[in-house]
mmCIF file of the protein (N, C-alpha, C, O) and its ligand, coordinates in Angstrom:
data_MODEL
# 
_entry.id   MODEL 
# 
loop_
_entity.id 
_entity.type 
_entity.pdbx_number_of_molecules 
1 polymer     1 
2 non-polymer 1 
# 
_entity_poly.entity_id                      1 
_entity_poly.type                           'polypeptide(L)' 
_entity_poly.nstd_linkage                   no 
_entity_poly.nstd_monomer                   no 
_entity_poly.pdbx_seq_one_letter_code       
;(UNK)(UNK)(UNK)(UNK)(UNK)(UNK)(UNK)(UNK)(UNK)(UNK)(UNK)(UNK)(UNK)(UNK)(UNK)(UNK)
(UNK)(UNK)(UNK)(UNK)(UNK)(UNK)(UNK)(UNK)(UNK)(UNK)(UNK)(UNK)(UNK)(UNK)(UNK)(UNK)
(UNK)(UNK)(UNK)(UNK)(UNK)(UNK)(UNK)(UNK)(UNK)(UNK)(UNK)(UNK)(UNK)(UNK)(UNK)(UNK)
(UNK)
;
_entity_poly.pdbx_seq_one_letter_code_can   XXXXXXXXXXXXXXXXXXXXXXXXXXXXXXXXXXXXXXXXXXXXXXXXX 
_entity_poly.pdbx_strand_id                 A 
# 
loop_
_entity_poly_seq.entity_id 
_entity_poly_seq.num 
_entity_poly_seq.mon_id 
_entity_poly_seq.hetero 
1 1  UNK n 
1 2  UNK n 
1 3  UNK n 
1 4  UNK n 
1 5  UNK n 
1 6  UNK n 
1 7  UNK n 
1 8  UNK n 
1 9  UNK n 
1 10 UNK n 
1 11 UNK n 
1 12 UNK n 
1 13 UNK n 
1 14 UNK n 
1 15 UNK n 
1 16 UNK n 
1 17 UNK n 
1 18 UNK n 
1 19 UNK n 
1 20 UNK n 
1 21 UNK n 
1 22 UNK n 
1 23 UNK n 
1 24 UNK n 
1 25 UNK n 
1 26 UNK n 
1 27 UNK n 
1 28 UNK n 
1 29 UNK n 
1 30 UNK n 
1 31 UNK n 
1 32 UNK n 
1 33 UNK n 
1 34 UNK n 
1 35 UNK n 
1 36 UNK n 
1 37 UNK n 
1 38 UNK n 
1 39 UNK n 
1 40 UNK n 
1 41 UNK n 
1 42 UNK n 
1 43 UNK n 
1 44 UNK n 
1 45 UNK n 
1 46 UNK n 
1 47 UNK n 
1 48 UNK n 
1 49 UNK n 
# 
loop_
_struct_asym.id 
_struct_asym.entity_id 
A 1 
B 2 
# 
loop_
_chem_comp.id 
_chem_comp.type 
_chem_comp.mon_nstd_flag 
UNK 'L-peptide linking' . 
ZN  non-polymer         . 
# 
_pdbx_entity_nonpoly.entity_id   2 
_pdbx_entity_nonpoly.name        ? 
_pdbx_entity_nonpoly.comp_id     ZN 
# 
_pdbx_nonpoly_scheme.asym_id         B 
_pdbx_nonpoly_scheme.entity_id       2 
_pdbx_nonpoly_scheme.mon_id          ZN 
_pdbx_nonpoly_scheme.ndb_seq_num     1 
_pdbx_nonpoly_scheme.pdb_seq_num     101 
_pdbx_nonpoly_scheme.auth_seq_num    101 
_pdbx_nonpoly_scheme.pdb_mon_id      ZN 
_pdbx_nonpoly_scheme.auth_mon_id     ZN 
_pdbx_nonpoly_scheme.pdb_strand_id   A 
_pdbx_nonpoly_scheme.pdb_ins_code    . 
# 
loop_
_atom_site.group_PDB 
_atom_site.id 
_atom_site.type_symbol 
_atom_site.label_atom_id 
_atom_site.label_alt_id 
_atom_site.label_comp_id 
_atom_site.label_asym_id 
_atom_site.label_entity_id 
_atom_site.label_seq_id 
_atom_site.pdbx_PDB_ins_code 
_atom_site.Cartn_x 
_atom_site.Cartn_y 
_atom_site.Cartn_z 
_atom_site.occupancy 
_atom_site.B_iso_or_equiv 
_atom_site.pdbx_formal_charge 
_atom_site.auth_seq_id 
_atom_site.auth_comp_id 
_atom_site.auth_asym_id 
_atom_site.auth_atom_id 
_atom_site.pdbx_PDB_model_num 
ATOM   1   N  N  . UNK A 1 1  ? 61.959 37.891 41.485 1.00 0.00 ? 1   UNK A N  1 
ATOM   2   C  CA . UNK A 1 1  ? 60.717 37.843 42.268 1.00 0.00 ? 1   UNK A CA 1 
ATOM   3   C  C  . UNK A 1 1  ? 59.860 39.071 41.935 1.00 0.00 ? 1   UNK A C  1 
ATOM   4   O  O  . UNK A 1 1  ? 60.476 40.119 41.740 1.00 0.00 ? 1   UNK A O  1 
ATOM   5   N  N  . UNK A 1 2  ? 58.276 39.087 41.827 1.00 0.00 ? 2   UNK A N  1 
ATOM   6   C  CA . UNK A 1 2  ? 57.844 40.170 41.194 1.00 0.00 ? 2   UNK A CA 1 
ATOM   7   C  C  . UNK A 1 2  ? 57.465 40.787 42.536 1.00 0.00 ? 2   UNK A C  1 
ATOM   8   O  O  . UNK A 1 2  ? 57.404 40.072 43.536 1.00 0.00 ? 2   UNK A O  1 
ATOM   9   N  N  . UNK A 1 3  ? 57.209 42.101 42.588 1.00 0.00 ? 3   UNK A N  1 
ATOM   10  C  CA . UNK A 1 3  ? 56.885 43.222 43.315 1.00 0.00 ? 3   UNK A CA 1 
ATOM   11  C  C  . UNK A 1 3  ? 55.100 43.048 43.462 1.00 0.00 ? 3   UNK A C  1 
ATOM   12  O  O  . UNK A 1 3  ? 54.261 42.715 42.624 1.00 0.00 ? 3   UNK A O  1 
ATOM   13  N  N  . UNK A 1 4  ? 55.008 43.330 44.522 1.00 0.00 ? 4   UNK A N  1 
ATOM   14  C  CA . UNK A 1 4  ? 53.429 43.215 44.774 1.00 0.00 ? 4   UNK A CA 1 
ATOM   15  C  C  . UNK A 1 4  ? 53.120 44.816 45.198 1.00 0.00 ? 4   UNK A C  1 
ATOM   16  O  O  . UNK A 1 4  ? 53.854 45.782 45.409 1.00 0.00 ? 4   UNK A O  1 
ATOM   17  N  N  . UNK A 1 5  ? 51.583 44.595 45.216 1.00 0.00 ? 5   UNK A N  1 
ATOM   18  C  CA . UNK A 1 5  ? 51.236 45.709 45.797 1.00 0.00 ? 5   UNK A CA 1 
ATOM   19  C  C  . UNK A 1 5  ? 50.422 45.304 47.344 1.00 0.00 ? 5   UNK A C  1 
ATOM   20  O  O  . UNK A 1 5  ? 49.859 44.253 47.650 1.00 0.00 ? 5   UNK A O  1 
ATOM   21  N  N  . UNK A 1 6  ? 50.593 46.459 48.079 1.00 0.00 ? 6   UNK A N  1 
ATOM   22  C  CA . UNK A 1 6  ? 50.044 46.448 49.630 1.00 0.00 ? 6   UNK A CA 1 
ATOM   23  C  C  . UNK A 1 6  ? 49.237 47.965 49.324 1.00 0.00 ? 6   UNK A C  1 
ATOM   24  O  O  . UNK A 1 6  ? 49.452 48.986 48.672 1.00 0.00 ? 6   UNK A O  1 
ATOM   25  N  N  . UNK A 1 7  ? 47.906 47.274 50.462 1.00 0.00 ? 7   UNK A N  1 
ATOM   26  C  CA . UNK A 1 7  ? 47.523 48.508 50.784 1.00 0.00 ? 7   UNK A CA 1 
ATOM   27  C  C  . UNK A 1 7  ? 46.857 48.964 52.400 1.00 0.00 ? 7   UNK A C  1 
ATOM   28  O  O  . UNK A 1 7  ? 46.048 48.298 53.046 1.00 0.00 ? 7   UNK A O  1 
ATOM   29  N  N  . UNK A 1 8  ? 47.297 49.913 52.684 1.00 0.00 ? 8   UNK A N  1 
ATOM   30  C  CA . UNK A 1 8  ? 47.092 50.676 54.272 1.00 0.00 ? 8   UNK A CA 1 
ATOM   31  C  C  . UNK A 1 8  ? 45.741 50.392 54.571 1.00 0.00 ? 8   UNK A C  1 
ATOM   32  O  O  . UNK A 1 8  ? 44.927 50.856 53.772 1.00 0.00 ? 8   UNK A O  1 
ATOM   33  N  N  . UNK A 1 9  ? 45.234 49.643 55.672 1.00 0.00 ? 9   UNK A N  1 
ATOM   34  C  CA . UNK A 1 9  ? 43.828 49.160 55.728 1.00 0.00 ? 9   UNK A CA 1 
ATOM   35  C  C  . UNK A 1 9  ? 43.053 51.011 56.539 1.00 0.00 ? 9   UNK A C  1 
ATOM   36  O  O  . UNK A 1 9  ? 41.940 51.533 56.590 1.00 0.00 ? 9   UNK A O  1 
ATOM   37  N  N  . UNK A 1 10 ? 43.965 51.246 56.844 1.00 0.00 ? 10  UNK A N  1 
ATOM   38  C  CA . UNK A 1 10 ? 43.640 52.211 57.863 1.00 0.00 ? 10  UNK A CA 1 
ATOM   39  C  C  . UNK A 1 10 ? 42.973 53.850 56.639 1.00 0.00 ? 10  UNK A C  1 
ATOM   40  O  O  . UNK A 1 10 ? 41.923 54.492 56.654 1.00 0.00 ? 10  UNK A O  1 
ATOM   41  N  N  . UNK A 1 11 ? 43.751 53.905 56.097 1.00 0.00 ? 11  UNK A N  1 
ATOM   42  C  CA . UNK A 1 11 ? 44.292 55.674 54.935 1.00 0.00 ? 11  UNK A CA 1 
ATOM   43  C  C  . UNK A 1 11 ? 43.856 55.170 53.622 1.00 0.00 ? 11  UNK A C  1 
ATOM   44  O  O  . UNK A 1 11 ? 43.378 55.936 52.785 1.00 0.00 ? 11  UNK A O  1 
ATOM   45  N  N  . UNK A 1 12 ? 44.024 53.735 53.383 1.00 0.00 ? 12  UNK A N  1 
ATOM   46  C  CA . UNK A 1 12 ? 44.031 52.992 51.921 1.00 0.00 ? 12  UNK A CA 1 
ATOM   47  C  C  . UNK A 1 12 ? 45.284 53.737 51.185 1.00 0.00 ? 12  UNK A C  1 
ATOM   48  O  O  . UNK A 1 12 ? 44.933 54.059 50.050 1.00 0.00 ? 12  UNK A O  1 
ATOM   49  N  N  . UNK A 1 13 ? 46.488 54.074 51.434 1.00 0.00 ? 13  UNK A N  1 
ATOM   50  C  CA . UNK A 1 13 ? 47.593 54.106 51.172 1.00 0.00 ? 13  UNK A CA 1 
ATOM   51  C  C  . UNK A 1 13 ? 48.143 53.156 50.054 1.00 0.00 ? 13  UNK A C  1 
ATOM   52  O  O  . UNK A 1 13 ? 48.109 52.031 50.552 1.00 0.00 ? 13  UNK A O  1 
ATOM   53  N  N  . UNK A 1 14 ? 48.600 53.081 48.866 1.00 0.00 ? 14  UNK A N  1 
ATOM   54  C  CA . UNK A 1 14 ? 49.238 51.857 47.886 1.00 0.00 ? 14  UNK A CA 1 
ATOM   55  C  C  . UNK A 1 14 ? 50.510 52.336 47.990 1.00 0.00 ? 14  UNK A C  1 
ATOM   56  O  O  . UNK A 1 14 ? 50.933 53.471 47.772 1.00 0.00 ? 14  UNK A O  1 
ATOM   57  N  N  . UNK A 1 15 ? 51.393 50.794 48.549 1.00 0.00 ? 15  UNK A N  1 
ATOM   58  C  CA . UNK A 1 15 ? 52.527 50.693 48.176 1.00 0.00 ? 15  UNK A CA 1 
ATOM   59  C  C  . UNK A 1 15 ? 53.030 49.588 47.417 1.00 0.00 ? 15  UNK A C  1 
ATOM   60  O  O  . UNK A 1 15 ? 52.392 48.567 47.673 1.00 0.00 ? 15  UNK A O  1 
ATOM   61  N  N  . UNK A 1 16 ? 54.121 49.387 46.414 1.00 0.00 ? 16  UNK A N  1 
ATOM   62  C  CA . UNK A 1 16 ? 54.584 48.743 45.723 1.00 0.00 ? 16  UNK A CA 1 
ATOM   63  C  C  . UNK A 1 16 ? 55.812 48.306 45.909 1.00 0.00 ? 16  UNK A C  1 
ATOM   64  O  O  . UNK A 1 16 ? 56.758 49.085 45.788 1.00 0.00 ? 16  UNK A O  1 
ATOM   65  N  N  . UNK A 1 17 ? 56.003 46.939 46.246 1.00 0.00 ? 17  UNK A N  1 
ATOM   66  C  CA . UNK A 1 17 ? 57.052 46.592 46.511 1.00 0.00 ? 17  UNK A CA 1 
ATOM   67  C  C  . UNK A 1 17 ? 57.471 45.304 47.287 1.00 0.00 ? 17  UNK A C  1 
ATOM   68  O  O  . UNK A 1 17 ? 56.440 44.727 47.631 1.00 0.00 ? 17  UNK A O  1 
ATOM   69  N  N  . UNK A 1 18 ? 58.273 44.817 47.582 1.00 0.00 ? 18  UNK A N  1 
ATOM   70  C  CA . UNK A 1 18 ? 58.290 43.632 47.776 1.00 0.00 ? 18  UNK A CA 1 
ATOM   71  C  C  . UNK A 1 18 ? 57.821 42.930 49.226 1.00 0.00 ? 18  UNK A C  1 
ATOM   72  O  O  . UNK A 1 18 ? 57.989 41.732 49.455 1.00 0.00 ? 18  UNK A O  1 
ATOM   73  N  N  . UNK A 1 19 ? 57.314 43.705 50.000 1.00 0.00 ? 19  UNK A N  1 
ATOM   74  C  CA . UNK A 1 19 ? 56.750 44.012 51.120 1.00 0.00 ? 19  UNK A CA 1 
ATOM   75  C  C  . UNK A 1 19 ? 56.131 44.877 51.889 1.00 0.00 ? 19  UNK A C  1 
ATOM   76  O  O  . UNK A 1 19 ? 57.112 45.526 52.253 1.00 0.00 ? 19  UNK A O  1 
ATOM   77  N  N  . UNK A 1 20 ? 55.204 45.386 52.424 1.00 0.00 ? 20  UNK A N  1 
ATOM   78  C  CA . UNK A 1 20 ? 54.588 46.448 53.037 1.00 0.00 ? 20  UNK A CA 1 
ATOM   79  C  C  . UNK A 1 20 ? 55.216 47.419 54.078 1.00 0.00 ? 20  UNK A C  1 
ATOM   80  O  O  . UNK A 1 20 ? 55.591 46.765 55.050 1.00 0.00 ? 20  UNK A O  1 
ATOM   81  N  N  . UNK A 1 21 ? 55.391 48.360 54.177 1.00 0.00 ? 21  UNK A N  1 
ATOM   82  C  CA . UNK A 1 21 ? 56.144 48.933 55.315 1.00 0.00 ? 21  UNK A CA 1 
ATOM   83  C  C  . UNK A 1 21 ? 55.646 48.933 56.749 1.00 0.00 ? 21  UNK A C  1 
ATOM   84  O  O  . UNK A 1 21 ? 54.570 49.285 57.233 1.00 0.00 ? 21  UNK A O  1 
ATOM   85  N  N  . UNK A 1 22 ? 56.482 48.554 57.152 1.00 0.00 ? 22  UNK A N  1 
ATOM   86  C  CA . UNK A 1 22 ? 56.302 48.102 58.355 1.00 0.00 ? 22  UNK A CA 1 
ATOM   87  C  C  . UNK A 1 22 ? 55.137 49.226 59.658 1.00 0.00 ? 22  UNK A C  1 
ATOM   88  O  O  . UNK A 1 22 ? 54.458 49.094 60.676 1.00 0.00 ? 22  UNK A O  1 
ATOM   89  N  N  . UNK A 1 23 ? 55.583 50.251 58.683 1.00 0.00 ? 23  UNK A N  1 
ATOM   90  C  CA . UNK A 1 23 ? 54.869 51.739 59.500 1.00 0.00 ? 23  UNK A CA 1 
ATOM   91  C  C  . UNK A 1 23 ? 54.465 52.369 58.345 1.00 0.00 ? 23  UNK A C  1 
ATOM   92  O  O  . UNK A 1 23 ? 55.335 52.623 57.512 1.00 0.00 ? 23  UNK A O  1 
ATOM   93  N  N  . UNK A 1 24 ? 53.164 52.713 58.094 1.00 0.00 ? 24  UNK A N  1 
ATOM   94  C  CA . UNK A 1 24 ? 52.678 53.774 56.921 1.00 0.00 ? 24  UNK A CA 1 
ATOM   95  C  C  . UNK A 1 24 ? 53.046 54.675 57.352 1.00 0.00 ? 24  UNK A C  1 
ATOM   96  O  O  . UNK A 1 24 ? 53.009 55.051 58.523 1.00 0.00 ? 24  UNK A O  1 
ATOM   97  N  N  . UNK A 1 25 ? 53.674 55.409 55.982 1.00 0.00 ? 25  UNK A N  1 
ATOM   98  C  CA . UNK A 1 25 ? 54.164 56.673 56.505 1.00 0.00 ? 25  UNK A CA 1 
ATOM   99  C  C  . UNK A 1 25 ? 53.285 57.940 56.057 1.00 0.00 ? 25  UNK A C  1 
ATOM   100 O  O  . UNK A 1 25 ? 53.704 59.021 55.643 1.00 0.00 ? 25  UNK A O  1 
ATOM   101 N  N  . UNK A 1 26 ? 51.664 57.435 56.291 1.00 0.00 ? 26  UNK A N  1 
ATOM   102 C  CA . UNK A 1 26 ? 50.787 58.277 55.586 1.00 0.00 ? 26  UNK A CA 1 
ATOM   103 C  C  . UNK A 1 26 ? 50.290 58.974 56.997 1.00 0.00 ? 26  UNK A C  1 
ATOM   104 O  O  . UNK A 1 26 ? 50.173 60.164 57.293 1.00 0.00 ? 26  UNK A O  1 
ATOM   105 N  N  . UNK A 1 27 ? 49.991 57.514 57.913 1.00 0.00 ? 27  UNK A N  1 
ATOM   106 C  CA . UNK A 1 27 ? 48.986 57.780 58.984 1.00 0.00 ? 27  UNK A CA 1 
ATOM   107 C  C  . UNK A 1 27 ? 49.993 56.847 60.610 1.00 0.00 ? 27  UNK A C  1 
ATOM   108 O  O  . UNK A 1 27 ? 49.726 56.547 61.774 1.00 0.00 ? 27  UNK A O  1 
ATOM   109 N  N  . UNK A 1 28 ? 50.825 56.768 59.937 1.00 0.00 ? 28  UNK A N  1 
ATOM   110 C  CA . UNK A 1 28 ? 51.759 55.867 60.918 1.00 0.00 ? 28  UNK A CA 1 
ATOM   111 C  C  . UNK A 1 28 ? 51.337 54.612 61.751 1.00 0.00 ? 28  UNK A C  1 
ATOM   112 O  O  . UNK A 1 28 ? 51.935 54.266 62.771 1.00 0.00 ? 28  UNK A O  1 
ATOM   113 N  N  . UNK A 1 29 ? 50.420 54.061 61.307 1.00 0.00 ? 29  UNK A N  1 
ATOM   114 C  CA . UNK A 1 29 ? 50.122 53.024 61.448 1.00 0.00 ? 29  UNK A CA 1 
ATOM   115 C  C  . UNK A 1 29 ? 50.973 52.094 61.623 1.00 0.00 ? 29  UNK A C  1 
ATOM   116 O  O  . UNK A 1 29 ? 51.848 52.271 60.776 1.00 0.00 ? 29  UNK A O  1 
ATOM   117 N  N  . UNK A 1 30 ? 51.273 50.963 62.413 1.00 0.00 ? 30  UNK A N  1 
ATOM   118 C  CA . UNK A 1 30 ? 52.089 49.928 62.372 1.00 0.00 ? 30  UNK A CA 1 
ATOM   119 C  C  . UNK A 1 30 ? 51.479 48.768 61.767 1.00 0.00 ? 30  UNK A C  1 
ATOM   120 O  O  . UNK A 1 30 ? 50.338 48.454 62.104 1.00 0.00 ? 30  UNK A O  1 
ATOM   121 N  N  . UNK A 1 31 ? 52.204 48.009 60.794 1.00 0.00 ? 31  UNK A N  1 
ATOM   122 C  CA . UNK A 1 31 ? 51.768 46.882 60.403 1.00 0.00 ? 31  UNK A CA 1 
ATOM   123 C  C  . UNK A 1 31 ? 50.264 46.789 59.557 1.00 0.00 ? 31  UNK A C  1 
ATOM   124 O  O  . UNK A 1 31 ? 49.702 45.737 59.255 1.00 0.00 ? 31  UNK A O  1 
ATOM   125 N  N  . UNK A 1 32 ? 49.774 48.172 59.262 1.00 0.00 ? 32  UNK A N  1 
ATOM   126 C  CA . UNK A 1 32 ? 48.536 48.176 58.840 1.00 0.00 ? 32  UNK A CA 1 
ATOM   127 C  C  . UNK A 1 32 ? 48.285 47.644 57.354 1.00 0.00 ? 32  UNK A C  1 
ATOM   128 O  O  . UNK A 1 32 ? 47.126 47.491 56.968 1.00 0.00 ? 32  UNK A O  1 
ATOM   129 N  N  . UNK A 1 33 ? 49.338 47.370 56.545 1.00 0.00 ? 33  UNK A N  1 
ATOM   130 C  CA . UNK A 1 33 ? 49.385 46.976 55.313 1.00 0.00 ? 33  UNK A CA 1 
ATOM   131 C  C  . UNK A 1 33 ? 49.122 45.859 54.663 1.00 0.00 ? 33  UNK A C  1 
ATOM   132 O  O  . UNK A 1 33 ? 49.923 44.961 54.919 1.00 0.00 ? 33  UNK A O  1 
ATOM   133 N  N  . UNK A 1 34 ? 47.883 45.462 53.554 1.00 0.00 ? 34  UNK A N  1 
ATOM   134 C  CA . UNK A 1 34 ? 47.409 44.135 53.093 1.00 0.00 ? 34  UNK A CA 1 
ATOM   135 C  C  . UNK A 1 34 ? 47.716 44.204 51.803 1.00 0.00 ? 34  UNK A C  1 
ATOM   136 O  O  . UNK A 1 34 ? 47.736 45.179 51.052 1.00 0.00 ? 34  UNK A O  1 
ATOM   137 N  N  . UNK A 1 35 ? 48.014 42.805 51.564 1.00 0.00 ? 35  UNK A N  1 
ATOM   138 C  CA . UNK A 1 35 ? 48.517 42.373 49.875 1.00 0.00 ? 35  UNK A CA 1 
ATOM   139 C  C  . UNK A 1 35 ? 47.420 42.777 49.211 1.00 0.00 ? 35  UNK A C  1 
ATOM   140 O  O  . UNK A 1 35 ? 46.303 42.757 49.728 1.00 0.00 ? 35  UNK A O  1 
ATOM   141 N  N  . UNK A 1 36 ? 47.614 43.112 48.205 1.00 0.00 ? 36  UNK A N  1 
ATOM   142 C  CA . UNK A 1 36 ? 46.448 43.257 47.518 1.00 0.00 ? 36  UNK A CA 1 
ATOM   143 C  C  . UNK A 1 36 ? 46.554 42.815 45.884 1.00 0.00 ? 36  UNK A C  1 
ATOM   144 O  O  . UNK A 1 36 ? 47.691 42.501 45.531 1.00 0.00 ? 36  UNK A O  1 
ATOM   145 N  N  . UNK A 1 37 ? 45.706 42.768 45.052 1.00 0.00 ? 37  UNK A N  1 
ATOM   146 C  CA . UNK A 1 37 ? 45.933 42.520 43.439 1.00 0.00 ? 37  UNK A CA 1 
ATOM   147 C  C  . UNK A 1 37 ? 45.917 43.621 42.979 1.00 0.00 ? 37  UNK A C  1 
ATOM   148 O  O  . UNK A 1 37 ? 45.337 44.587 43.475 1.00 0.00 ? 37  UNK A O  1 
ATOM   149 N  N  . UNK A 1 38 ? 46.901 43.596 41.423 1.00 0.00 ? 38  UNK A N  1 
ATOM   150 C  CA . UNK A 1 38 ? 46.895 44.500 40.836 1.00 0.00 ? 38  UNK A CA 1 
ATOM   151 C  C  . UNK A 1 38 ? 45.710 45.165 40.866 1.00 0.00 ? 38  UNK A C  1 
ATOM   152 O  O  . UNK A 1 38 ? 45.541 46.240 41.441 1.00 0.00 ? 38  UNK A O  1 
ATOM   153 N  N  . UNK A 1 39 ? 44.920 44.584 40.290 1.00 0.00 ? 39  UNK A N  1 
ATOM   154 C  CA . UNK A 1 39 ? 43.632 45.349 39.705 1.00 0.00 ? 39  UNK A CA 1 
ATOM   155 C  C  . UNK A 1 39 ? 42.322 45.999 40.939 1.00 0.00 ? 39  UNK A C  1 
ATOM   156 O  O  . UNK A 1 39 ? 41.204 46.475 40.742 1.00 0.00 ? 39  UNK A O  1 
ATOM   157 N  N  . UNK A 1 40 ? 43.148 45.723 42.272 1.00 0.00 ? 40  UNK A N  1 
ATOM   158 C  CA . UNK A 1 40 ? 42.365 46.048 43.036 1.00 0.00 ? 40  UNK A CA 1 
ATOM   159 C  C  . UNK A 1 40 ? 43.273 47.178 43.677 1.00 0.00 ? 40  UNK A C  1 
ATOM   160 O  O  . UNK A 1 40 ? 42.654 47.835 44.514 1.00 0.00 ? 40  UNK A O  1 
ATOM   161 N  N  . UNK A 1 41 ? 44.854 47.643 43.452 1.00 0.00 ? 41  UNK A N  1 
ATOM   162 C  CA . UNK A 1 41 ? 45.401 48.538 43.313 1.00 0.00 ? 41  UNK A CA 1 
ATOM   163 C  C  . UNK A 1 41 ? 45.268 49.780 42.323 1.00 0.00 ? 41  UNK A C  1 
ATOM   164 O  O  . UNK A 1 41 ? 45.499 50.970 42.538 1.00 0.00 ? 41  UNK A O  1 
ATOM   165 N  N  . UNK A 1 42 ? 44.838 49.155 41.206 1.00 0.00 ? 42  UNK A N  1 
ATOM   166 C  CA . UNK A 1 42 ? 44.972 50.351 40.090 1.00 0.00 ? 42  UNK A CA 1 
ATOM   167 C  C  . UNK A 1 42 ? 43.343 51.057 40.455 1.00 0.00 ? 42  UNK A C  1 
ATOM   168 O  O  . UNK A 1 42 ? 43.516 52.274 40.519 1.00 0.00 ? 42  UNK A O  1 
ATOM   169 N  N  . UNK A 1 43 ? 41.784 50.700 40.722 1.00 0.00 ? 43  UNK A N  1 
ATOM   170 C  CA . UNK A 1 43 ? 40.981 50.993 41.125 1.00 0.00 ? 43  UNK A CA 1 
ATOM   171 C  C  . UNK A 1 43 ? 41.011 51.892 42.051 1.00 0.00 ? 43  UNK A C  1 
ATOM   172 O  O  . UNK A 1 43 ? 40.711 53.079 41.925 1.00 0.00 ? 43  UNK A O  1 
ATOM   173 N  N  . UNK A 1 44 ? 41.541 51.091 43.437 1.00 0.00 ? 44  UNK A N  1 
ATOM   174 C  CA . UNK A 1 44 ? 42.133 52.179 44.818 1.00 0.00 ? 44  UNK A CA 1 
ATOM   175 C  C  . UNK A 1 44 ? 42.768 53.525 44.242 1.00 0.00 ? 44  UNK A C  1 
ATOM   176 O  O  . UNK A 1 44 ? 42.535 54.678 44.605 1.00 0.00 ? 44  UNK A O  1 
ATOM   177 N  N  . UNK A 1 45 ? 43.733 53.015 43.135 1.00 0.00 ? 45  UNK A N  1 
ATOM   178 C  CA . UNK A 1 45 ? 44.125 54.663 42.756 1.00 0.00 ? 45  UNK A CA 1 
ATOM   179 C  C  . UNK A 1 45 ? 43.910 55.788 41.985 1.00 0.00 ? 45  UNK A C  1 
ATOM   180 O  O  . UNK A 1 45 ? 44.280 56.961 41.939 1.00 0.00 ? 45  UNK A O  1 
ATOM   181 N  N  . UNK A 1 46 ? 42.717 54.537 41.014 1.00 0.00 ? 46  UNK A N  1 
ATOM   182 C  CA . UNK A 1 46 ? 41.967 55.664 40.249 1.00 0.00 ? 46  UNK A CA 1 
ATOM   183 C  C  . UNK A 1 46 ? 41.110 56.553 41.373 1.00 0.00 ? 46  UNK A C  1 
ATOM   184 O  O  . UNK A 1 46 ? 40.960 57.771 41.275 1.00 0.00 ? 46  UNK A O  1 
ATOM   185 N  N  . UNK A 1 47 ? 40.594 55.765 42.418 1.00 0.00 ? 47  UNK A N  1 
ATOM   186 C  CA . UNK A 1 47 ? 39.836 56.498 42.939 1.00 0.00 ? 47  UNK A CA 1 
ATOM   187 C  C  . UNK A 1 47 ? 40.258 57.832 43.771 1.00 0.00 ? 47  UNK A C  1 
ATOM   188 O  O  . UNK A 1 47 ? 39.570 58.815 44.046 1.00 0.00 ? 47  UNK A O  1 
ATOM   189 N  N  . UNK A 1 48 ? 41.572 57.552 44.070 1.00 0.00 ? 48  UNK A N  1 
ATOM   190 C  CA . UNK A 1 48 ? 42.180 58.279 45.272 1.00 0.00 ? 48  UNK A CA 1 
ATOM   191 C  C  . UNK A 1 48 ? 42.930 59.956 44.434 1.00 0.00 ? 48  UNK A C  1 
ATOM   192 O  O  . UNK A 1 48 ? 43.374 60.975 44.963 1.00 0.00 ? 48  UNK A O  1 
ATOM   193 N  N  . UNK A 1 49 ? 42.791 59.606 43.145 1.00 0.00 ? 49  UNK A N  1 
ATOM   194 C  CA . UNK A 1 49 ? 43.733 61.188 42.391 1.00 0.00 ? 49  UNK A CA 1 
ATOM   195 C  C  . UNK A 1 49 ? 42.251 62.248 42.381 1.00 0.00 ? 49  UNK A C  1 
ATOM   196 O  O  . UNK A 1 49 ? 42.324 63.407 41.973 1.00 0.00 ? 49  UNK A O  1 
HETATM 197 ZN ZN . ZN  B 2 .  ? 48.025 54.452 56.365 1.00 0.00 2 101 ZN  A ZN 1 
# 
């Protein structure tokens, strides 16, 4: 099964993996995490370094 990416609607946080964490552990958000596409992951993170 391939690995997706999620991202923190709240921090915009990217995580990778086969589901979103249940609690960001950026901003502790519960449940704040949306699927997202690659290419709308790799953008989010160009922007974020
Ligand atoms: Zn967050």
């Amino acid at each position: 099964m391939a690995k997706k990416f999620f991202r923190c609607t709240v921090c915009n946080d990217i995580h990778f993996g086969n589901a979103g964490p249940e609690i960001c552990p950026t901003c502790q958000t519960e449940n704040a995490y949306v699927e997202i596409t690659k290419e709308e992951a790799e953008k989010a993170m160009a922007v974020n370094i």
